[in-house]
N, C-alpha and C positions, 0 to 999 in steps of 0.2 A: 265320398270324394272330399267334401269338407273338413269330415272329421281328418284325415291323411292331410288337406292343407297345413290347419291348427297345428296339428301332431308334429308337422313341419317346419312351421314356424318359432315354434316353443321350443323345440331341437335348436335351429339359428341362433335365435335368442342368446339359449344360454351358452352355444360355442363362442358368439362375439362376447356375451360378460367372460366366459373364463378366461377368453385370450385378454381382454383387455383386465383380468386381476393379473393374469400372469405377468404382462409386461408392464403396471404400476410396478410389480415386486420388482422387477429388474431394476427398471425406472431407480427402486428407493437402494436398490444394492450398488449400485452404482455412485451414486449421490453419497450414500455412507462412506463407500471407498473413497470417493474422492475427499470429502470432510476430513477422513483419516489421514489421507498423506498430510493434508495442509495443518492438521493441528499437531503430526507426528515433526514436519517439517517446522515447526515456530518453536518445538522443545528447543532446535541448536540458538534460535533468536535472545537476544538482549532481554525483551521481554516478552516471553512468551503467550502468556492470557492475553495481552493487549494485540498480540501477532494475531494470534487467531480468533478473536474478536474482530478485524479489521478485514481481515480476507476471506472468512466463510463464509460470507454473503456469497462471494466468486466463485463456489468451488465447480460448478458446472460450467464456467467457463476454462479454469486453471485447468482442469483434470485430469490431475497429478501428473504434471509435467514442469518441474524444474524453471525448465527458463519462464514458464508465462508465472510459472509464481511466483517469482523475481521483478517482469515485469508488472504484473499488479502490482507489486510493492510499493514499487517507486512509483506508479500512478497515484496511488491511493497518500506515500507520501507529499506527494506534489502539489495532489489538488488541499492537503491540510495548510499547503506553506503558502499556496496559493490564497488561503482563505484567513490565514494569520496576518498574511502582508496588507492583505484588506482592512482587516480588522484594527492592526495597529494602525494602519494611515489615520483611520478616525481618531486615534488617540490625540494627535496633536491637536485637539481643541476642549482637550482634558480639562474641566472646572479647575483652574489653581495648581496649573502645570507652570513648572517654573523655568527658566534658560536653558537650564542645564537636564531636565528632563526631557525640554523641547530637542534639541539636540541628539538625545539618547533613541529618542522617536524616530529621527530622521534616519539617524544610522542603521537603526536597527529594523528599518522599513527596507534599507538598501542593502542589507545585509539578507534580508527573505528573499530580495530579488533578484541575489547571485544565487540563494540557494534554489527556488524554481529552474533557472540558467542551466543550473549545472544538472539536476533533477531532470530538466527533458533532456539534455545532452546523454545522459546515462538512459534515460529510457531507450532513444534513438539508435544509440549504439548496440542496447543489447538484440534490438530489433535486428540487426543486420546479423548478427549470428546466425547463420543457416550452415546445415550440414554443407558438408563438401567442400568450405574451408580449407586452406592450408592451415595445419597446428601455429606458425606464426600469427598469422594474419586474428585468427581467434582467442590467441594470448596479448595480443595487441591491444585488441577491442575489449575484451574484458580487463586490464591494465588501465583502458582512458574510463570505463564506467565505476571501477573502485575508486579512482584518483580523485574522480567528479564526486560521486556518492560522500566520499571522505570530506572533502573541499566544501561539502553542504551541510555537513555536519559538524566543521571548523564554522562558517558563517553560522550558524544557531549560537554557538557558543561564544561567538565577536558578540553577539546579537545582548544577550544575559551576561557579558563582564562592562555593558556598556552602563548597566542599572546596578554598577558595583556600588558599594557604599551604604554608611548610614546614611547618611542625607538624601539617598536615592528611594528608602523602603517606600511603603504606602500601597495605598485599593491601586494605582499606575502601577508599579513595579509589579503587584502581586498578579493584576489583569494580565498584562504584556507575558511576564513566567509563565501563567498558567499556558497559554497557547504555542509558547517558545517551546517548551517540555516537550509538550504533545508531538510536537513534526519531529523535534529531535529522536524523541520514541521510535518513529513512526518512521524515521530516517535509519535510525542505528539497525531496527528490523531490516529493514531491506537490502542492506550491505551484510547482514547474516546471512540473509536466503541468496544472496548474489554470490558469496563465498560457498555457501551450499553448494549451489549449481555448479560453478568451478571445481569444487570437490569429485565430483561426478565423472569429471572428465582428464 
C-alpha cells in the first residue's frame, strides 16, 4: 500500500513539474512575441535602438497592441520631460551662471512644462479611443494627440534655440542639451508609433 502511495506521489510530482515546464515555455513564447512586435514596431520610429531600449521593459504589458504602445510612449516620454523640468530648475543656481543664461533656464523650464501639458493631453486623448467610435469622432481624437505630440516637440526645440550662441556654449548648455535631446528622442518616438497606430486603421 505504500509502496502504490510513493509510486503515486512521484507520478503527481512529475505531472505538476511537466505542466509547470510546459507553461514557463509558453510563458517565454509569449514574452518573445510580444518583445518582437515592439522592436519590429520602433524599426518605423526616429530612433529605433533607443525606441526599444525604452519600451521593452513593457512588453507584457503592451502585447502587441498598437495603441498601448503608443500610449507607453508618451508615458515614458512624459515622465523624461518631467524629470528634465526638474533637473533644469536646479540649473538656476548654476556656479557662474550669467543674466542671460539665467533667463535661458527660466524659459526653457517653461517650455518642459508645456511640453508635459501637452504630453498628458495626448496621453488622455489617446485613452479615449475605444472601439465603437464613430470614424470622425476617432480621426478627431487622433488629430488633437498628433497636434499636441508635435506642439511638445516644437517646445524642446524653443527650449535648445534658447542656449543659441557662442556666448551661450559651456558644462550649462552642454548639461541642459544633454537632457533636452533625450525627451525630444523620446518624444519624436512616440508620435512614430502614434502614426503607426493610425496607419493600422
Amino acid at each position: 500500500m505504500a509502496k502504490r502511495l510513493d509510486l503515486s506521489l512521484v507520478l503527481f510530482v512529475l505531472y505538476v513539474s511537466t505542466a509547470a515546464i510546459a507553461m514557463a515555455r509558453n510563458l517565454g513564447e509569449e514574452t518573445n512575441e510580444d518583445t518582437e512586435f515592439i522592436k519590429a514596431s520602433c524599426e518605423t520610429a526616429t530612433y529605433p535602438e533607443l525606441c526599444f531600449e525604452s519600451l521593452s521593459s513593457y512588453a507584457s504589458e503592451i502585447k502587441k497592441r498598437p495603441l498601448q504602445l503608443a500610449e507607453t510612449a508618451l508615458v515614458v516620454s512624459m515622465a523624461r520631460a518631467k524629470s528634465a523640468k526638474n533637473y533644469i530648475s536646479d540649473m538656476t543656481d548654476f556656479k557662474g551662471i550669467t543674466k542671460r543664461q539665467h533667463e535661458a533656464v527660466l524659459d526653457c523650464v517653461e517650455e518642459m512644462g508645456d511640453t508635459v501639458d501637452r504630453l498628458g493631453k495626448s496621453l488622455k486623448e489617446l485613452k479615449n479611443l475605444e472601439d465603437g467610435e464613430s470614424k470622425e469622432d476617432f480621426w478627431f481624437c487622433l488629430s488633437n494627440v498628433r497636434t499636441w505630440t508635435s506642439a511638445a516637440l516644437t517646445d524642446e526645440t524653443t527650449c535648445l534655440d534658447g542656449f543659441g550662441g557662442k556666448g551661450m556654449d559651456g558644462e550649462l548648455k552642454s548639461l541642459v542639451r544633454a537632457h533636452i535631446v533625450r525627451v525630444a528622442q523620446d518624444t519624436s518616438n512616440a508620435l512614430a508609433l502614434i502614426n503607426g497606430f493610425a496607419s493600422k486603421h
